[in-house]
Backbone of each chain as nested JSON, in Angstrom:
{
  "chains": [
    {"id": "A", "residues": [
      {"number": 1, "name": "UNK", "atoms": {"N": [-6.135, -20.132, 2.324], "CA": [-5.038, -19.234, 1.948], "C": [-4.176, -18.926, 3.164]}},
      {"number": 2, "name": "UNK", "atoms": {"N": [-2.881, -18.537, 2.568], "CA": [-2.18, -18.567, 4.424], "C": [-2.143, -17.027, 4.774]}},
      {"number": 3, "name": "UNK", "atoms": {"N": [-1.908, -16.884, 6.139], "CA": [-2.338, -15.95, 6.268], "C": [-1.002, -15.648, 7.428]}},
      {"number": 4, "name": "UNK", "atoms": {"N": [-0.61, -13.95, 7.23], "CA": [0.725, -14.129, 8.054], "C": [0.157, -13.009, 9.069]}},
      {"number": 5, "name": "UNK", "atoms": {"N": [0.832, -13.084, 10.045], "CA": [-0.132, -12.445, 11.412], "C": [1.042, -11.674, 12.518]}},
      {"number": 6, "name": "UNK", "atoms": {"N": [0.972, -10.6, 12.687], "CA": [1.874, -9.73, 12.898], "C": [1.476, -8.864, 14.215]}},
      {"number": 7, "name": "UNK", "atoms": {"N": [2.091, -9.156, 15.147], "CA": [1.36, -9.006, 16.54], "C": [2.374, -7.49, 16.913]}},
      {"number": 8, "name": "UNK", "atoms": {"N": [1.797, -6.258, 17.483], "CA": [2.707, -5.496, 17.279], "C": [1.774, -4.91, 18.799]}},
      {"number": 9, "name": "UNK", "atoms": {"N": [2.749, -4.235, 20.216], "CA": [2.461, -3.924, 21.26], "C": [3.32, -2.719, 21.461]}},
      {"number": 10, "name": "UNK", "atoms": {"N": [2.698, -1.898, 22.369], "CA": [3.58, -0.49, 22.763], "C": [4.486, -1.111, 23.917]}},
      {"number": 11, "name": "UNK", "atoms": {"N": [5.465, -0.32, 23.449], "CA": [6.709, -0.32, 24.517], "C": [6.467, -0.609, 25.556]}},
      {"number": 12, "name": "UNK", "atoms": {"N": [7.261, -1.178, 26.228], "CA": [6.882, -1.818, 27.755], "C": [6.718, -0.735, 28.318]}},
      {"number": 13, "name": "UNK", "atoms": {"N": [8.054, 0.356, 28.309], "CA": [8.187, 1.626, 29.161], "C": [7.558, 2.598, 28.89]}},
      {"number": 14, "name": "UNK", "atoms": {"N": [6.761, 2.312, 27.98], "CA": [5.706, 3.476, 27.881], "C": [4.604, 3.301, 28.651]}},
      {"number": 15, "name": "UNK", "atoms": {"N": [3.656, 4.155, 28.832], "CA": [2.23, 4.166, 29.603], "C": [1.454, 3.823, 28.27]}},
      {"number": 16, "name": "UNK", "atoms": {"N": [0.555, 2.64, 28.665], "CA": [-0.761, 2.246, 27.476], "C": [-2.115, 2.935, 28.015]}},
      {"number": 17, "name": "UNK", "atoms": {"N": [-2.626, 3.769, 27.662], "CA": [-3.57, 4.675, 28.866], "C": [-4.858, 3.647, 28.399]}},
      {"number": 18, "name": "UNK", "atoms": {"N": [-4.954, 2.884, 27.427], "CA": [-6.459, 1.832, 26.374], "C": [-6.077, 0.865, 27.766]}},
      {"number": 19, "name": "UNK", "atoms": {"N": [-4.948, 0.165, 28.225], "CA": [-4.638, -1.139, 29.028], "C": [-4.927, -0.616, 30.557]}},
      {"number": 20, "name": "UNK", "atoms": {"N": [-4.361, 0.642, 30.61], "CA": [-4.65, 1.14, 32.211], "C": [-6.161, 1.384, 32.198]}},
      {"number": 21, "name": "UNK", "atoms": {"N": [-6.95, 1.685, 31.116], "CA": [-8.217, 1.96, 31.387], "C": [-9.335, 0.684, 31.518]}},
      {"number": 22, "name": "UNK", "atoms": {"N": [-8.721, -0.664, 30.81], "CA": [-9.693, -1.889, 31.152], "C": [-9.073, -2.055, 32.498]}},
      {"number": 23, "name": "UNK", "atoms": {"N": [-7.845, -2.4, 32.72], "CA": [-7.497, -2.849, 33.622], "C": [-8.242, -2.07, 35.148]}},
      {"number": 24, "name": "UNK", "atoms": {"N": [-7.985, -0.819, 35.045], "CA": [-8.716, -0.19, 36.042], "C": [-10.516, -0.538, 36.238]}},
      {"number": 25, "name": "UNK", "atoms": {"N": [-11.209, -0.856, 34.78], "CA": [-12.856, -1.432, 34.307], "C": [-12.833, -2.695, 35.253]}},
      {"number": 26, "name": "UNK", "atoms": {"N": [-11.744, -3.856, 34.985], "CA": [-11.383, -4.875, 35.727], "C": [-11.81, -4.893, 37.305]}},
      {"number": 27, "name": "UNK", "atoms": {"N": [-10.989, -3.939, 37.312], "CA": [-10.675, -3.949, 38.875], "C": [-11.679, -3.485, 39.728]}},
      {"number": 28, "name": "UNK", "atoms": {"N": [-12.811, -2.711, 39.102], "CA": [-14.447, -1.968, 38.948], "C": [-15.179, -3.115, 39.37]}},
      {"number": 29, "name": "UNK", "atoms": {"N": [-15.064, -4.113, 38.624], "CA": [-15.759, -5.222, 38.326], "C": [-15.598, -6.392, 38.945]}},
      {"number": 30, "name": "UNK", "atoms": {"N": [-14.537, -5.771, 40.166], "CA": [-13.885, -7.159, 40.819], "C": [-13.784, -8.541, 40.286]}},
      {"number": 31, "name": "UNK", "atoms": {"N": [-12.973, -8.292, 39.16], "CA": [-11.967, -9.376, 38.656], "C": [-10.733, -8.546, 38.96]}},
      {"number": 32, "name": "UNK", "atoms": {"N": [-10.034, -9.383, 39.888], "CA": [-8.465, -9.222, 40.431], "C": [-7.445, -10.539, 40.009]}},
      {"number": 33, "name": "UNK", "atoms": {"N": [-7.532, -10.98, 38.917], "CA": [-6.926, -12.311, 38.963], "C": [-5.886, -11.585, 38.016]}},
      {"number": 34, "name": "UNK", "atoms": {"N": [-5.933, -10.292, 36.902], "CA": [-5.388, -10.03, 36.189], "C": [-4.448, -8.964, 37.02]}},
      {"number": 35, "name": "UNK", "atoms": {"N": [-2.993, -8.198, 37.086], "CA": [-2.533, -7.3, 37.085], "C": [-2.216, -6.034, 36.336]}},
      {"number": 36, "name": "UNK", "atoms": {"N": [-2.132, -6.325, 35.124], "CA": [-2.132, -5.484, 34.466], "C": [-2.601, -6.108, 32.721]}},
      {"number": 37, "name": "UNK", "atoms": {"N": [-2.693, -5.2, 32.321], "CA": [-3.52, -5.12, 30.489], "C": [-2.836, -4.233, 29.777]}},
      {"number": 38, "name": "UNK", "atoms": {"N": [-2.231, -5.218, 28.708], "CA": [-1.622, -4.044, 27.587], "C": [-2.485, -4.554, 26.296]}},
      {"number": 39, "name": "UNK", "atoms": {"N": [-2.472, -3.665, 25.499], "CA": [-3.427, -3.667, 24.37], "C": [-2.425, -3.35, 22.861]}},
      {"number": 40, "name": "UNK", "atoms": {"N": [-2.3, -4.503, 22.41], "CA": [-1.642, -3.645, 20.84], "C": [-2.521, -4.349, 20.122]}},
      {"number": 41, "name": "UNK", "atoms": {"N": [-1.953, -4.833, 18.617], "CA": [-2.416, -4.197, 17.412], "C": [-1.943, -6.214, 16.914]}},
      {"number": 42, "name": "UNK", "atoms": {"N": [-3.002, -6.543, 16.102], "CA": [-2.829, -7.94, 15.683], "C": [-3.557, -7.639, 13.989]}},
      {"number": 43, "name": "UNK", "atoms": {"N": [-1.999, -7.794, 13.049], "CA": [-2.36, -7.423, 11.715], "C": [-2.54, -9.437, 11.109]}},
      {"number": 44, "name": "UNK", "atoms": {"N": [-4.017, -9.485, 10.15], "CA": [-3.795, -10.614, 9.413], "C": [-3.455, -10.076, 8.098]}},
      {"number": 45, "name": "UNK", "atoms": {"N": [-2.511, -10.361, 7.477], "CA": [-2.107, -10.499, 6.228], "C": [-2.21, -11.104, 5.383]}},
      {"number": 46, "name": "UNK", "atoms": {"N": [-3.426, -11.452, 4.377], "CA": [-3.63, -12.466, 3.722], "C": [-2.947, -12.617, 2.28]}},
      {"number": 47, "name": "UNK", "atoms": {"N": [-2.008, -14.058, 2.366], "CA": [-0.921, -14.042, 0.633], "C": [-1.622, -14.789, 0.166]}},
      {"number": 48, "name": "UNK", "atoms": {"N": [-1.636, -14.775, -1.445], "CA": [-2.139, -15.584, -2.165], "C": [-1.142, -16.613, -2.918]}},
      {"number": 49, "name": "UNK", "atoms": {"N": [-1.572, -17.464, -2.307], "CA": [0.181, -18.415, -2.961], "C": [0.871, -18.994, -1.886]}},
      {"number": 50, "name": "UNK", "atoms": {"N": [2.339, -19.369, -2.161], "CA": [2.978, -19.525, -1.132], "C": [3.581, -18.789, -0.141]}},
      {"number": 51, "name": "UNK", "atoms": {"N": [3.968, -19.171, 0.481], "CA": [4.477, -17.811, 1.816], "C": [6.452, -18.361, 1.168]}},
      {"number": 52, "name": "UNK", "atoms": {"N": [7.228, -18.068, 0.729], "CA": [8.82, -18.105, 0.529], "C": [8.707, -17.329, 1.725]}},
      {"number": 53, "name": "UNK", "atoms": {"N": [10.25, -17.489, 1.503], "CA": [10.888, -16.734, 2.357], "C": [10.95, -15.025, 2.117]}},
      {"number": 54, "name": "UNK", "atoms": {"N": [10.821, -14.721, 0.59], "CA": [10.644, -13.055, -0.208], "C": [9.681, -12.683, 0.413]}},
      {"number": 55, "name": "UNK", "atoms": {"N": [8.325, -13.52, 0.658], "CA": [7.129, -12.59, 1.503], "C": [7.239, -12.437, 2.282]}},
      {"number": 56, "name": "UNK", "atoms": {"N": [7.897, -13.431, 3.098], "CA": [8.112, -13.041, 5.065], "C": [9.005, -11.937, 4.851]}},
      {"number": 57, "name": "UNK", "atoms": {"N": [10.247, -11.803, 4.301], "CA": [10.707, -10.504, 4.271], "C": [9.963, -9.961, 3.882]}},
      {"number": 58, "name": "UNK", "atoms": {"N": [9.57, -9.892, 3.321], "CA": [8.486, -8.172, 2.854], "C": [7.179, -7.852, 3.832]}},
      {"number": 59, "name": "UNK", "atoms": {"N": [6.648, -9.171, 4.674], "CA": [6.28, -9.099, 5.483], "C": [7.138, -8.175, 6.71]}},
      {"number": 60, "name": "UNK", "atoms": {"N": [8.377, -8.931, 7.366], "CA": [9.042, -8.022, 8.027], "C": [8.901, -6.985, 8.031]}},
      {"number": 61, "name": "UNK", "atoms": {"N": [9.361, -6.49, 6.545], "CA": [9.823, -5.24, 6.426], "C": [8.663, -4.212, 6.502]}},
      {"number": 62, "name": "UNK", "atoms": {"N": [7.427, -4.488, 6.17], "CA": [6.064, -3.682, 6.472], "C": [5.851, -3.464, 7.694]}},
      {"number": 63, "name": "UNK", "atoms": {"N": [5.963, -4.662, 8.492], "CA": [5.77, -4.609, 10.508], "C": [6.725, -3.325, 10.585]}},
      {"number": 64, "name": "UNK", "atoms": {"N": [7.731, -3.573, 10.053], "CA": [8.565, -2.53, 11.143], "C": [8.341, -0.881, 10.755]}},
      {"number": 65, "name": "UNK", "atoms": {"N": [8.369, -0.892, 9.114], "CA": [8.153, -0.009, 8.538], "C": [6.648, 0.67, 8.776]}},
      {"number": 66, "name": "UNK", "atoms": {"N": [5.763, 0.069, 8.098], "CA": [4.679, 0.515, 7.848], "C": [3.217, 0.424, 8.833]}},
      {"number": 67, "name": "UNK", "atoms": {"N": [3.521, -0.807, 9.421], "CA": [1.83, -1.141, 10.532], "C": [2.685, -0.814, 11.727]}},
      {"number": 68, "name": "UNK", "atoms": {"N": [4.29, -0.672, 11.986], "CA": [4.237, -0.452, 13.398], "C": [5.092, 1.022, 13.985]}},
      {"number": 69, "name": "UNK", "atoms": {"N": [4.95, 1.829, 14.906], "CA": [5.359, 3.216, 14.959], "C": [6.62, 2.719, 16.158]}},
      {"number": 70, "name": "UNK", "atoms": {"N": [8.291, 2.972, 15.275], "CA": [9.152, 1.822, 16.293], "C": [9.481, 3.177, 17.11]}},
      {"number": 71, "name": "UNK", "atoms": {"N": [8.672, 4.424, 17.404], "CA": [8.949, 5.192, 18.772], "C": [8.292, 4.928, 19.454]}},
      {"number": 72, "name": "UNK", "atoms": {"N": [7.465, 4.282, 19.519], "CA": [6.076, 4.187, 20.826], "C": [5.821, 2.558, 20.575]}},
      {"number": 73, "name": "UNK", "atoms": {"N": [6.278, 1.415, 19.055], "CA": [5.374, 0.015, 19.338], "C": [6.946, -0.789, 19.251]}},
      {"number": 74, "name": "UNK", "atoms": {"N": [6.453, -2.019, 19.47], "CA": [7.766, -3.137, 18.991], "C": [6.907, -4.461, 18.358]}},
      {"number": 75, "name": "UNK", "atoms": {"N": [7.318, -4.759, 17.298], "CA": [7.083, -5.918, 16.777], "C": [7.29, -7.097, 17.587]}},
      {"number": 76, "name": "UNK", "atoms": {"N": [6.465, -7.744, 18.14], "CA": [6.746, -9.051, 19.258], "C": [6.365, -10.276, 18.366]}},
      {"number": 77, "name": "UNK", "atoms": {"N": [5.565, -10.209, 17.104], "CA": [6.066, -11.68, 16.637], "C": [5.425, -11.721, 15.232]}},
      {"number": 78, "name": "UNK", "atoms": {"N": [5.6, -12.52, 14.094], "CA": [5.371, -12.527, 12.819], "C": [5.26, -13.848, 12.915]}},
      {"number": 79, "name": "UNK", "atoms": {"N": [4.08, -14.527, 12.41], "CA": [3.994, -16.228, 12.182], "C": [3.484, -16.783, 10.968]}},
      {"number": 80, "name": "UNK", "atoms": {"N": [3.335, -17.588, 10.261], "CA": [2.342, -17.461, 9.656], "C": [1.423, -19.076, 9.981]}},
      {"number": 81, "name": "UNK", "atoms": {"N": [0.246, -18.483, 9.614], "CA": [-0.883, -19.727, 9.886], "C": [-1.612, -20.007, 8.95]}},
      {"number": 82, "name": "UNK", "atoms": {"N": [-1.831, -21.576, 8.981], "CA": [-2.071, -22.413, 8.116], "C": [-1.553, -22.821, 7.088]}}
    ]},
    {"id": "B", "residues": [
      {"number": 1, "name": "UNK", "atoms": {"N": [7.317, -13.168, 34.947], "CA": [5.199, -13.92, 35.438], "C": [4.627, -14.059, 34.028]}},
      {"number": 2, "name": "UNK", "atoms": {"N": [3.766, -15.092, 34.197], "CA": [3.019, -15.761, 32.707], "C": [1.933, -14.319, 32.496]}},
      {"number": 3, "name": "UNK", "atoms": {"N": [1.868, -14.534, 31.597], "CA": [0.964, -13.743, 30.892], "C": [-0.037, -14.192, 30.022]}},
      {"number": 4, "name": "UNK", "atoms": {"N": [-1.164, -14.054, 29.617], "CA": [-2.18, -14.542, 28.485], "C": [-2.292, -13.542, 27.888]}},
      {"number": 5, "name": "UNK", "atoms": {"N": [-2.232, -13.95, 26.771], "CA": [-2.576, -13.672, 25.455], "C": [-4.101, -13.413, 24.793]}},
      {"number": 6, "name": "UNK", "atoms": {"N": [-4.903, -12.991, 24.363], "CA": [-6.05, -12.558, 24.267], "C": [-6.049, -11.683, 22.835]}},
      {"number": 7, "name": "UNK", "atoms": {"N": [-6.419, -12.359, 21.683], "CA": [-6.345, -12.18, 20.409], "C": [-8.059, -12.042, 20.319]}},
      {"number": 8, "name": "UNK", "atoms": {"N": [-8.143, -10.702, 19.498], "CA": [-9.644, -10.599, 19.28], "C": [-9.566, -9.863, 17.705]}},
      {"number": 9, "name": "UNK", "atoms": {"N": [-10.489, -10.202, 16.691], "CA": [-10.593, -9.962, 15.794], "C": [-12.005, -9.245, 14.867]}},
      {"number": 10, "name": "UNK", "atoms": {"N": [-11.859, -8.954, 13.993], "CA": [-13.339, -8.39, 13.702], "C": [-13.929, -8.995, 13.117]}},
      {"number": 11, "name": "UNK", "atoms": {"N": [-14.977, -9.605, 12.949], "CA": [-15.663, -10.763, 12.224], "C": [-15.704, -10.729, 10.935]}},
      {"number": 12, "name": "UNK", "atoms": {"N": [-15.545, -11.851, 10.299], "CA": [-14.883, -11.728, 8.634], "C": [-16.059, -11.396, 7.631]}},
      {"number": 13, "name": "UNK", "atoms": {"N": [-17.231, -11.326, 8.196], "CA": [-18.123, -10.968, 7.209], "C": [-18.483, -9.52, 7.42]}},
      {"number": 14, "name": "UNK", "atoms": {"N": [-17.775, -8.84, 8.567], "CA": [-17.764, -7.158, 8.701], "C": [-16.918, -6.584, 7.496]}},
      {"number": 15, "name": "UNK", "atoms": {"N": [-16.756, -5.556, 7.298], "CA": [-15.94, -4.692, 6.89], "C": [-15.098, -4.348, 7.732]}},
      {"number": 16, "name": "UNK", "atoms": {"N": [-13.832, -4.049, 7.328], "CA": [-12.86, -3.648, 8.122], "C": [-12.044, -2.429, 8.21]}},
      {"number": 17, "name": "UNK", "atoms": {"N": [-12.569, -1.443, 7.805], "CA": [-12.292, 0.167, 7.269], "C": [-10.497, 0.319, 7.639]}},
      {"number": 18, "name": "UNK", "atoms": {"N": [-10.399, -0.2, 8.614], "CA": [-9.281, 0.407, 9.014], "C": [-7.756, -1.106, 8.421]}},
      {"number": 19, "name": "UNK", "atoms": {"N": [-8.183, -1.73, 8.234], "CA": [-7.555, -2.795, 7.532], "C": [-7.766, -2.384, 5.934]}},
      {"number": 20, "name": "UNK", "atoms": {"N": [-8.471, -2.024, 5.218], "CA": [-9.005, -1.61, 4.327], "C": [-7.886, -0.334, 3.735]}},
      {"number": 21, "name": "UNK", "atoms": {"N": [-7.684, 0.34, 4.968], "CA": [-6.77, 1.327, 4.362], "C": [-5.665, 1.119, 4.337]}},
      {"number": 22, "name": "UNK", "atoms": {"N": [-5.247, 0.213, 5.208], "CA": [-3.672, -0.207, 5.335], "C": [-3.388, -0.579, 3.959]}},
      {"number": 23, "name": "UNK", "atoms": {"N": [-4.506, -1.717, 3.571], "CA": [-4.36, -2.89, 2.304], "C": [-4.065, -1.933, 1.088]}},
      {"number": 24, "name": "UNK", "atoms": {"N": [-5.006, -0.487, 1.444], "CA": [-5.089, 0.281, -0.083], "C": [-3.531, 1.274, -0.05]}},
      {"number": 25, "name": "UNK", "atoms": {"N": [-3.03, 1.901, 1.459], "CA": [-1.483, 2.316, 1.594], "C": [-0.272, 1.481, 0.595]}},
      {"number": 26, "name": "UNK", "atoms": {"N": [-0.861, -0.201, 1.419], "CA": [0.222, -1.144, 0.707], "C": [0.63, -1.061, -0.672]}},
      {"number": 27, "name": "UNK", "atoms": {"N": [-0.666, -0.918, -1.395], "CA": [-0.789, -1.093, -3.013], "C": [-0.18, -0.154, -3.671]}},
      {"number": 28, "name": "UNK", "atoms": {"N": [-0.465, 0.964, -2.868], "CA": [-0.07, 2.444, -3.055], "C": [1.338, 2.595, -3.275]}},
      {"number": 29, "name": "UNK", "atoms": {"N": [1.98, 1.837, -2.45], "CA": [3.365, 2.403, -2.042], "C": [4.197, 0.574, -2.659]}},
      {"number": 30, "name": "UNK", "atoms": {"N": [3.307, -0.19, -3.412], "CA": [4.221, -0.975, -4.876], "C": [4.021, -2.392, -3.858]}},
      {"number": 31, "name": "UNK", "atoms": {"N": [3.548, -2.736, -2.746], "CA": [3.632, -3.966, -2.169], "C": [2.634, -4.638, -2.51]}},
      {"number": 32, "name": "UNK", "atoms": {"N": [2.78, -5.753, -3.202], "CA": [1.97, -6.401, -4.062], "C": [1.925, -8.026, -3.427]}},
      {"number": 33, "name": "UNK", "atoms": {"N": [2.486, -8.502, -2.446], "CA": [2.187, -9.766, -1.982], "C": [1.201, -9.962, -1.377]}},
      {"number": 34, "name": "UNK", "atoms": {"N": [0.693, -9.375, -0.102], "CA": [-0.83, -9.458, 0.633], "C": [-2.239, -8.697, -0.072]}},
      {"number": 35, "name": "UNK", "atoms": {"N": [-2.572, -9.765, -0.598], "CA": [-4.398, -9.287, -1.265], "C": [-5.052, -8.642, -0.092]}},
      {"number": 36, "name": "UNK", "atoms": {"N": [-5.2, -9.068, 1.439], "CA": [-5.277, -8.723, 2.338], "C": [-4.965, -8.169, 3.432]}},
      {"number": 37, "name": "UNK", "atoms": {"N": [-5.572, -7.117, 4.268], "CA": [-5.427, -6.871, 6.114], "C": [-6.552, -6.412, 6.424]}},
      {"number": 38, "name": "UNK", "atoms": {"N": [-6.306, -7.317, 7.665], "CA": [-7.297, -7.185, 8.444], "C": [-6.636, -6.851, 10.145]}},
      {"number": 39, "name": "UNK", "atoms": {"N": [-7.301, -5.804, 10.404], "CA": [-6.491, -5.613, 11.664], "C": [-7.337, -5.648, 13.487]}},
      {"number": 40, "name": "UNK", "atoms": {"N": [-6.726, -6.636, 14.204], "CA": [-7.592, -6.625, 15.341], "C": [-6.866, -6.133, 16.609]}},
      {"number": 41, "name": "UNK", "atoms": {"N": [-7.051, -6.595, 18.24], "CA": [-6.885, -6.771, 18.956], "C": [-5.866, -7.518, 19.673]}},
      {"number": 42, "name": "UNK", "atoms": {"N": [-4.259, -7.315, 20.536], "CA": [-4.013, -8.019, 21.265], "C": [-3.684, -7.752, 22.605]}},
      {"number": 43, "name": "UNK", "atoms": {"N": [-4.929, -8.541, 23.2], "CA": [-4.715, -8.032, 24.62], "C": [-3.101, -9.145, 25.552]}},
      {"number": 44, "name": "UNK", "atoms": {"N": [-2.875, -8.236, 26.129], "CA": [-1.986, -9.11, 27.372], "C": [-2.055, -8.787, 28.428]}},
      {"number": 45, "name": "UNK", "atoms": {"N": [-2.647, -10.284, 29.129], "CA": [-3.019, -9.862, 30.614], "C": [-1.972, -10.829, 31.685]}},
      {"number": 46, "name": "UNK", "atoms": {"N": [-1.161, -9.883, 32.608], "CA": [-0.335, -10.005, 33.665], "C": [-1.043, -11.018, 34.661]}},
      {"number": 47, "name": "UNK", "atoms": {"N": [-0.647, -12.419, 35.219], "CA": [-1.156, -12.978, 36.025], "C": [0.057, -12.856, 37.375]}},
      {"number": 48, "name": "UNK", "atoms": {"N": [-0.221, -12.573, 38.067], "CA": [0.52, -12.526, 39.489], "C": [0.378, -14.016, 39.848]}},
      {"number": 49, "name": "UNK", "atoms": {"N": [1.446, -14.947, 40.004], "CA": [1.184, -16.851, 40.482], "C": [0.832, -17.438, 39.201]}},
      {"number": 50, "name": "UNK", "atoms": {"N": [0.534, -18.287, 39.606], "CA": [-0.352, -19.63, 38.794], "C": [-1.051, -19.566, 37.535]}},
      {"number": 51, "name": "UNK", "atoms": {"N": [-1.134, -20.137, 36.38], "CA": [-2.169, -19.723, 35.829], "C": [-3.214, -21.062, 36.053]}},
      {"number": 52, "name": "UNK", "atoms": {"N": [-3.778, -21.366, 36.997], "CA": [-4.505, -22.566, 37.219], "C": [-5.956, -22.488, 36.056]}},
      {"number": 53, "name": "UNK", "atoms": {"N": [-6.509, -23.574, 36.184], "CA": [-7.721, -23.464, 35.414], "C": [-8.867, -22.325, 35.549]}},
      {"number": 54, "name": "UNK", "atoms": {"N": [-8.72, -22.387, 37.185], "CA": [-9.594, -21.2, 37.27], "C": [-9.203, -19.455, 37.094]}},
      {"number": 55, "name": "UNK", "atoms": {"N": [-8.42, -19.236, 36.901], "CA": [-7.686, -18.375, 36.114], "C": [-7.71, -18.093, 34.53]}},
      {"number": 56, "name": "UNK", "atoms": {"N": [-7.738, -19.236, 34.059], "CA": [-7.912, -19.19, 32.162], "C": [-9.604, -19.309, 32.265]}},
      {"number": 57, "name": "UNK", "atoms": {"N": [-10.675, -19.631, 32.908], "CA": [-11.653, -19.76, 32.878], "C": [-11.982, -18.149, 33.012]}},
      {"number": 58, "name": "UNK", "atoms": {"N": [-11.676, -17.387, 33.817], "CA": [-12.24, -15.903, 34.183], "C": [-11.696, -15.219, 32.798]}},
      {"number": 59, "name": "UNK", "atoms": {"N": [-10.401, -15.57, 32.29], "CA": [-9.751, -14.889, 30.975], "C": [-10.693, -15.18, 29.996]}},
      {"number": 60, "name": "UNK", "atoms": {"N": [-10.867, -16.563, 30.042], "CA": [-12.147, -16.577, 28.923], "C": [-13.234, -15.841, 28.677]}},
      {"number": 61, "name": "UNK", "atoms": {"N": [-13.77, -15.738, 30.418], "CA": [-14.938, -14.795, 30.67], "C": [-14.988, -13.285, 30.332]}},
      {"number": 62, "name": "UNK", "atoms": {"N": [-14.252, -13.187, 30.383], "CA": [-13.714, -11.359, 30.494], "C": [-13.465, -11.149, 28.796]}},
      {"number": 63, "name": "UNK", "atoms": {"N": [-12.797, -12.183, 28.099], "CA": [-12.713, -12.151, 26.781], "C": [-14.029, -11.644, 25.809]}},
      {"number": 64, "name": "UNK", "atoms": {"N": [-15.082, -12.523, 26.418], "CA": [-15.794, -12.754, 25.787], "C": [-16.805, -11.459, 26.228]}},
      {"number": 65, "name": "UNK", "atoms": {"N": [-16.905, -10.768, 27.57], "CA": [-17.731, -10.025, 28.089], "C": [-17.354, -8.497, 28.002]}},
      {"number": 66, "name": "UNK", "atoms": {"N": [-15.669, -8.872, 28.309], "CA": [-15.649, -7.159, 28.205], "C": [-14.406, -7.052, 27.57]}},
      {"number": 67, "name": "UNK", "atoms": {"N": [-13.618, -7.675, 26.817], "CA": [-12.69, -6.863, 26.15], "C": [-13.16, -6.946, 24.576]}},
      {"number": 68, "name": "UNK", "atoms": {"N": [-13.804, -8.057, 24.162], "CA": [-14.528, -7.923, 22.567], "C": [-16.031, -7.665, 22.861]}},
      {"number": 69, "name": "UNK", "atoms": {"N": [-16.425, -7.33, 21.594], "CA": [-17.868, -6.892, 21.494], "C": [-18.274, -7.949, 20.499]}},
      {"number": 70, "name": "UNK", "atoms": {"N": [-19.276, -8.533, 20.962], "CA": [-19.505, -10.235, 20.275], "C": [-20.209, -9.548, 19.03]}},
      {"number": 71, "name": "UNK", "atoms": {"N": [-21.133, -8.364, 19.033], "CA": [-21.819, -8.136, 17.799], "C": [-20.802, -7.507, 16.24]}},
      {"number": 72, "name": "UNK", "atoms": {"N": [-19.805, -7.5, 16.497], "CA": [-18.778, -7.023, 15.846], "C": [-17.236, -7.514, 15.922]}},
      {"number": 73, "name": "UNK", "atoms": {"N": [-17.521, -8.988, 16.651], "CA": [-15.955, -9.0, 17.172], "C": [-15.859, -10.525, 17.298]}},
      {"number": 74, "name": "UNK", "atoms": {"N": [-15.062, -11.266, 17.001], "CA": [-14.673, -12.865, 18.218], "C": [-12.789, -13.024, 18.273]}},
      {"number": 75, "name": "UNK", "atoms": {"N": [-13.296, -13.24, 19.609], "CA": [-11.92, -13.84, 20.171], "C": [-11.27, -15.182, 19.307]}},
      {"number": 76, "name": "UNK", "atoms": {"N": [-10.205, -14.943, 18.865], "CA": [-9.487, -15.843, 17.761], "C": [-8.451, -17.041, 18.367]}},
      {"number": 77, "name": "UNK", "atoms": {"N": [-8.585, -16.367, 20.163], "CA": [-7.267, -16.693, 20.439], "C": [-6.987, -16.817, 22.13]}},
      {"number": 78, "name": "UNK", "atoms": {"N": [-6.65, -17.506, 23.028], "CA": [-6.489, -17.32, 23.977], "C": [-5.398, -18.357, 24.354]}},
      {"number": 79, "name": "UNK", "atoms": {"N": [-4.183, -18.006, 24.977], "CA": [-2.922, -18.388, 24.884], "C": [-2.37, -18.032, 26.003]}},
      {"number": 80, "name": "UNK", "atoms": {"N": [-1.494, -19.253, 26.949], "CA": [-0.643, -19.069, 27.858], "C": [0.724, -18.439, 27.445]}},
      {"number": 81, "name": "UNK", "atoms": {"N": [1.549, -17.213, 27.798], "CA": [2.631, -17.759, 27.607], "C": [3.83, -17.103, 28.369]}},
      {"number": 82, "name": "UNK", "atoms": {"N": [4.971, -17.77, 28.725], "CA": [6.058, -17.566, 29.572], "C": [5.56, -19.268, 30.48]}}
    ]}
  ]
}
């Protein structure tokens, strides 16, 4: 079944305190290869049927609307797989 | 600077409480295309230089050790990109 996948991250200019806190675990642990860690939110959406173009919009329109908060996240990508 | 990508998910034979409610919001509010959500993890980790092999090798490591929890979790995903 295909499945549409909706990758949604906090604002660049915001502080991620979940990304500053591995990243700082990281750095505990002396792994330094990474600089920094941001942490968002990876929705699978499973359609039954075909994916048209009506579901990706309605897909869209849920990311922005409904799984993502557009004061604090930004939608960085909608795909679908398989 | 490149960045990796680090997609982690909750294992499909878990329950997913919090995907669970999104799916039951959706229904709620008349969106009838996705039977499914399931909602995980996306990490992004900042590489300062290169991403040489030995670089995606420690991302792997770290994937697997400390940003998912293998008894509840697998990495879906590990991705160069820029």
């Amino acid at each position: 079944m295909p499945t549409i996948v909706v990758d949604v991250m906090p604002k660049a200019e915001l502080l991620d305190p979940q990304g500053k806190a591995v990243s700082g675990a990281l750095s505990r642990l002396g792994v330094s290869e990474f600089s920094s860690v941001r942490i968002g939110k990876r929705f699978e959406l499973t359609v039954e049927g075909e994916v048209g173009e009506d579901v990706l919009a309605k897909a869209r329109e849920i990311a922005d609307d409904i799984l993502s908060n557009s004061v604090i996240e930004d939608v960085v990508g909608i795909e679908v797989v398989e």
